[in-house]
C-alpha positions as CSV (number, residue, x, y, z in Angstrom):
1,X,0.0,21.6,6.3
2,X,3.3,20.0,5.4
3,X,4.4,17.1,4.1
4,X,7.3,15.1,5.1
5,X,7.4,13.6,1.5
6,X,6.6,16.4,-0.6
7,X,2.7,15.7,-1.5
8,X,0.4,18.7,-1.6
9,X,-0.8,17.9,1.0
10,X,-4.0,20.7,0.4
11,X,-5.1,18.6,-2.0
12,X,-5.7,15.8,-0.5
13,X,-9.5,14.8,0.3
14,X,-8.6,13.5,3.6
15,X,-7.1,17.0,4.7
16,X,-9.8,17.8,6.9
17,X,-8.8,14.5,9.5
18,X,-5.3,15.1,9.4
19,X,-2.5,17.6,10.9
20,X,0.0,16.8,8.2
21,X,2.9,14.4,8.8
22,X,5.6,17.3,9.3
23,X,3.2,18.1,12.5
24,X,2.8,14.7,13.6
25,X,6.5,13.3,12.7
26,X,5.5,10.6,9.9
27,X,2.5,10.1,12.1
28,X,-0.9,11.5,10.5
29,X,-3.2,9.5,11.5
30,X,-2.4,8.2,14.7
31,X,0.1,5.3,13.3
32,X,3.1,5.5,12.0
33,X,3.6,6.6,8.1
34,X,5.8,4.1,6.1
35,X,6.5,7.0,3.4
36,X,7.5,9.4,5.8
37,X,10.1,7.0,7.7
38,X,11.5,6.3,4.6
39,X,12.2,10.3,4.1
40,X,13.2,10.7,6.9
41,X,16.3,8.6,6.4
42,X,17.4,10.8,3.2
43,X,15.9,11.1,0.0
44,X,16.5,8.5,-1.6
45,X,15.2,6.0,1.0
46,X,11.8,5.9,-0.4
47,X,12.8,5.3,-4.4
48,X,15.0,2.7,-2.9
49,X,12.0,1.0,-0.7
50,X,9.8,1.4,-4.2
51,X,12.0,-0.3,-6.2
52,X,12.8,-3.0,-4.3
53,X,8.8,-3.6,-3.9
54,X,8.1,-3.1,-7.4
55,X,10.7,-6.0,-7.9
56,X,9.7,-8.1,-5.6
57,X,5.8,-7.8,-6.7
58,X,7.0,-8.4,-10.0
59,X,9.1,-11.6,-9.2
60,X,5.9,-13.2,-8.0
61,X,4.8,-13.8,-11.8
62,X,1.1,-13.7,-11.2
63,X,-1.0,-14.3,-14.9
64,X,-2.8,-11.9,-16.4
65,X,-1.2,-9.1,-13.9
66,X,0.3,-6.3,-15.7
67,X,3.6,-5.2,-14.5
68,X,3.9,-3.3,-11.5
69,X,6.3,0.4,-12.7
70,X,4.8,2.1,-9.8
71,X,3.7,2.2,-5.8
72,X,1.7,5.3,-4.5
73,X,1.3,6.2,-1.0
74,X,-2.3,4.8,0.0
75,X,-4.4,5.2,3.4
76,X,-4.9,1.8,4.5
77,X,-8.7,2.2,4.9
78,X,-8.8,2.7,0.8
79,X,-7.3,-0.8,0.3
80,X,-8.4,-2.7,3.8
81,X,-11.2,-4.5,1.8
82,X,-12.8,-7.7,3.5
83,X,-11.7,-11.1,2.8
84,X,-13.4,-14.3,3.3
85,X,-11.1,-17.1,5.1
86,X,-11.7,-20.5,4.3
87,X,-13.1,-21.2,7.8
88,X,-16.0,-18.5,6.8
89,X,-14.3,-15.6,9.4
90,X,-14.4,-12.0,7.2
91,X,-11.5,-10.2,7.7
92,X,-9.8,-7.2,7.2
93,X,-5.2,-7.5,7.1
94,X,-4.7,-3.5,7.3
95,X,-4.6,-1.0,10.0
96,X,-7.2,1.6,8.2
97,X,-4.8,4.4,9.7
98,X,-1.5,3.5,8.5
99,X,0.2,4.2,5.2
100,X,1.4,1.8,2.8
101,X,2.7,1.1,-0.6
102,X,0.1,-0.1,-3.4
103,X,-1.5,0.3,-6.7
104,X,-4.6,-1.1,-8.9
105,X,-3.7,-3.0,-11.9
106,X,-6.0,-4.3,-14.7
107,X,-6.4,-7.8,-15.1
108,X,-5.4,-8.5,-18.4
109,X,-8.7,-9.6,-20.6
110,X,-11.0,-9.4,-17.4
111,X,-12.9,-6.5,-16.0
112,X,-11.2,-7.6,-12.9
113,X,-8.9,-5.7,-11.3
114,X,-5.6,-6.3,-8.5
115,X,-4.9,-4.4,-5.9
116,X,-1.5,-4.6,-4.3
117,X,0.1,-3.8,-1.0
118,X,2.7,-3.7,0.8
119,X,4.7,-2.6,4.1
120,X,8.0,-2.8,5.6
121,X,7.1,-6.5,6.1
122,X,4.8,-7.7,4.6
123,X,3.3,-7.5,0.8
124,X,-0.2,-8.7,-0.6
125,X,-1.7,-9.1,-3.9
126,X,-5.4,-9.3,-4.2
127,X,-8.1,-9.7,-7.0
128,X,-11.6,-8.2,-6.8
129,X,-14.3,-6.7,-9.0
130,X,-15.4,-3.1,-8.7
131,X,-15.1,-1.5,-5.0
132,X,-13.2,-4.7,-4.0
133,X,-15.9,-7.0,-4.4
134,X,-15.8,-10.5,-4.3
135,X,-12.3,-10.5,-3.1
136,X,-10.2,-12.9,-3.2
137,X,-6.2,-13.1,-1.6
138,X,-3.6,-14.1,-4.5
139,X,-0.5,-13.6,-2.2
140,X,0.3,-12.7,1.7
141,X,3.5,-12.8,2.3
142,X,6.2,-11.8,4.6
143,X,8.8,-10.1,2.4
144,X,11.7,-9.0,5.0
145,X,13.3,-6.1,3.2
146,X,16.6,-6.4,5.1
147,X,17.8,-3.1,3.7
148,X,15.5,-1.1,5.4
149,X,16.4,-2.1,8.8
């Protein structure tokens, strides 16, 4: 298989579902691939897109979060945890197929942790105990990255 990006794309534990993004153009699992779009537009697209994510989490100066210095490419159904809405409705904000940008940070003194997210438009920060329970949304927000359009 072969990668669009450059991941290794043999070790990846979700190998067995997926054709490889080269095959697909940016599309591996059915939707389109935010990492491989970004490639695709020259290589230094996708340190661009990071950078201006990791800034823009950052900016949001949530407590106890430790900085964000990094965004890996993540599956959307290993960050779609469940949310309760105020109104009591459980739902989910990610297509489990697409790729996005995120990470898991520590919450500082807690054994909390945050998970963040983000796309081409929007960006999320979440805290949640182990698995992602007991979630609860920090940030949604539309984040309009005007340089990548």
């Amino acid at each position: 298989m072969k990668s669009i990006c450059g991941i290794d794309c043999t070790n990846c534990e979700l190998s067995g579902a997926c054709s490889g993004c080269a095959a697909t153009e940016g599309r591996p699992f059915g939707v389109e691939c935010l990492v491989a779009q970004c490639c695709k537009r020259g290589e230094a697209a996708l340190d661009a897109l990071k950078k201006r994510l990791i800034a823009a989490f950052n900016a949001l100066h949530i407590p106890d979060m430790e900085e964000v210095t990094e965004l890996n490419a993540l599956k959307g159904s290993f960050a779609n945890i469940l949310y309760a809405l105020p109104n009591g409705q459980i739902v989910k904000f990610w297509d489990d197929n697409k790729i996005y940008l995120g990470n898991q940070l520590h919450k500082k003194e807690s054994d909390r942790c945050y998970g963040i997210i983000a796309d081409e438009k929007y960006l999320m920060v979440s805290e949640y105990s182990g698995f992602g329970a007991d979630a609860d949304i920090v940030v949604f927000k539309q984040w309009n990255d005007a340089e990548d359009k």
